[in-house]
Every structure is written in C-alpha cells, then in structure tokens.
C-alpha positions in Angstrom: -0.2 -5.1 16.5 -3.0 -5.3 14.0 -2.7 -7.3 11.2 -1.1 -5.3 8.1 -2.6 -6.9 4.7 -1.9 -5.6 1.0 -3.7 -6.8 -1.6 -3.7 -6.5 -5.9 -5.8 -6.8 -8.2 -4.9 -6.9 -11.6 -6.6 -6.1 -14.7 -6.3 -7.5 -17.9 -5.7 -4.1 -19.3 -3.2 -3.6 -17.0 -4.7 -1.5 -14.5 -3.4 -2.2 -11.0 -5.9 -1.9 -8.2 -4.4 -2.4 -4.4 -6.1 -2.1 -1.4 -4.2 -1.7 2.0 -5.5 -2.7 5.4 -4.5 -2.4 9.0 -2.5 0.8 8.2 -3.2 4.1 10.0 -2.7 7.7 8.6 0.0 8.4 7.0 1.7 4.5 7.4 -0.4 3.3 4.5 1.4 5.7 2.2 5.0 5.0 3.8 4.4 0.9 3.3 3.2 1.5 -0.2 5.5 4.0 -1.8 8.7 2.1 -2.8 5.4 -0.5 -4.8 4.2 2.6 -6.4 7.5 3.9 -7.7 7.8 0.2 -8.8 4.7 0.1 -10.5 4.3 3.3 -12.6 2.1 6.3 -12.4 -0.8 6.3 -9.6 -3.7 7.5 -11.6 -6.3 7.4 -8.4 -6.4 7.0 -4.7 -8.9 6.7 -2.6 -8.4 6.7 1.3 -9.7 4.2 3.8 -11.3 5.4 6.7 -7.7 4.3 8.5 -6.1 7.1 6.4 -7.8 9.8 9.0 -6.7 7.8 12.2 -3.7 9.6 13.7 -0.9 7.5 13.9 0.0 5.1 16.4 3.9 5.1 15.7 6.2 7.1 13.6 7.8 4.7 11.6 6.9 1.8 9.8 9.2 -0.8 8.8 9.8 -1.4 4.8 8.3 -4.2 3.2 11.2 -6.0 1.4 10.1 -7.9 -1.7 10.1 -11.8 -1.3 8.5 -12.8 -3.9 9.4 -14.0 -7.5 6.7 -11.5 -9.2 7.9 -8.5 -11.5 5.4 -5.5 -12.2 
C-alpha cells in the first residue's frame, strides 16, 4: 500500500491550502470530505495527476481525527 500523506498549509488570512498524496481517483475526495465539511467552503481544487488513475479499491477507510487541532 502506498503511503497516504495529507498535508496543510495555512495562511495568515485564513486561507487553507491541503495537498493530498498517495490517493487515486476518486479516494482523494472520499479521505478528504468529512475535513472539508469541517473546514468551510472549498473555494478551489485542483487535481493531482492521481485524481485520473482508476481506482485500485472501492473503499477507503475514514481518517478519524487524533489530533488536538480545531479548524
């Protein structure tokens, strides 16, 4: 399994920029959306070239939040 990295980049005008790796097709959406709905409106996305690789699997298993950081 490849390795699945999410990373975020945050602006000091509050801009949130988060790139996803190791995620192909339609995964990277699945692992991000319960962040997103966290996070507020998605203003732009741009897709990887992993977005257009069909998918390996059908289901990805959800990313529970561990950490002590609030959006």
């Amino acid at each position: 399994m490849p390795q699945r990295t999410l990373k975020f980049k945050i602006h000091q005008d509050g801009r949130i920029e988060e790139l996803v790796e190791g995620f192909d097709g339609i995964l990277c959406d699945q692992a991000t959306k319960s962040l997103e709905e966290s996070l507020g409106e998605v203003k732009t996305k741009k897709k990887t070239s992993e977005a257009f690789i069909a998918n390996k699997q059908n289901e990805v298993t959800p990313i529970v939040n561990q950490t002590n950081v609030t959006f």
